[in-house]
N, C-alpha and C positions, 0 to 999 in steps of 0.2 A: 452565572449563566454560561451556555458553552453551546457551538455547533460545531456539529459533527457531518459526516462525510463517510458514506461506505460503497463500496463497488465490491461484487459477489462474483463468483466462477472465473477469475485472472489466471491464463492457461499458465500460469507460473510456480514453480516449488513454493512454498510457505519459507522451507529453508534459505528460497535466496530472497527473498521479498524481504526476513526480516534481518539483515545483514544490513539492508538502506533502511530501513525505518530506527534502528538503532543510531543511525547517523543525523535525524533530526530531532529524536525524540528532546523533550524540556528545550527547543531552540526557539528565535523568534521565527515567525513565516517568510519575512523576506531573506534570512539567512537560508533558513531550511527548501527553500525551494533554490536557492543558489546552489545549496549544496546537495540538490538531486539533479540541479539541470548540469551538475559539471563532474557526475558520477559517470563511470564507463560502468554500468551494470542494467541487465536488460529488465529489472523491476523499477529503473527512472520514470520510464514512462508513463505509466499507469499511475505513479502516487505522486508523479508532477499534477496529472488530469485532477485526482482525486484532492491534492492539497489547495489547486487551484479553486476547487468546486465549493472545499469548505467553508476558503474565506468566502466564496460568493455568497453563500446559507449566512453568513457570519452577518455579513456586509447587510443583505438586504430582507432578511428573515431575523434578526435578533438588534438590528443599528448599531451593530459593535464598528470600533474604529481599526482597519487594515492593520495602522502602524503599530498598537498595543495588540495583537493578537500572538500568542505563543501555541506552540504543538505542546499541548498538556497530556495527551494519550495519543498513540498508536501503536495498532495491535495487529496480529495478521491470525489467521485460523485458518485450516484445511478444508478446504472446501470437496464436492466429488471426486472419486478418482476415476479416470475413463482407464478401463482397462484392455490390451493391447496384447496379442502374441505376435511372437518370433516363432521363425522356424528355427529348429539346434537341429543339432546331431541324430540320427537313427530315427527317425520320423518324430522326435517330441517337438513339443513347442514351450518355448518358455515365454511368461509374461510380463509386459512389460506394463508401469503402472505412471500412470501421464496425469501428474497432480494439479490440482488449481488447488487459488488463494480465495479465501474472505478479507478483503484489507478494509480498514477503517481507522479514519483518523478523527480526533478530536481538538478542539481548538478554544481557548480560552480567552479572556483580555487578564492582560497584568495590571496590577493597582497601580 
């Protein structure tokens, strides 16, 4: 059994989102939220919310126990890109391209 946990459109690169999810993936939850709440990177935020949220699904939609639960998956995907010009040189404009995440986490109990 597993719950899961996903938040859509995070005005955030995929690239930096998944630099912190690599850092709890196969952890337990109360390390793995330790170790986003003591990250200096601006994707903490959003997958403290979202790890927080899991165990909540975990806790009260499935009766799983908080202290046996593990980050068994977490995955990130490119969500829309909003696309943006610049003015440059000689009248062109170049664009700039303003990424968001798909983040989703999955959460397990250990035997």
């Amino acid at each position: 059994m597993e719950a899961r946990a996903q938040v859509t459109n995070v005005r955030i690169s995929p690239r930096k989102v998944k630099i912190v999810l690599d850092l709890i993936r196969n952890k337990p939850v109360d390390l793995a939220i330790a170790i986003v709440e003591n990250t200096r990177k601006s994707a903490c935020e959003p997958i403290a919310k979202l790890l927080k949220s899991a165990v909540a699904n975990a806790e009260n939609n499935f009766s799983m126990d908080k202290n046996n639960l593990v980050v068994s998956e977490c995955y990130v995907c490119p969500g829309m890109i909003l696309k943006r010009i610049r003015p440059a040189a000689k009248g062109a404009a170049h664009r700039i391209d303003k990424r968001t995440s798909h983040i989703t986490v999955v959460l397990k109990e250990m035997d």
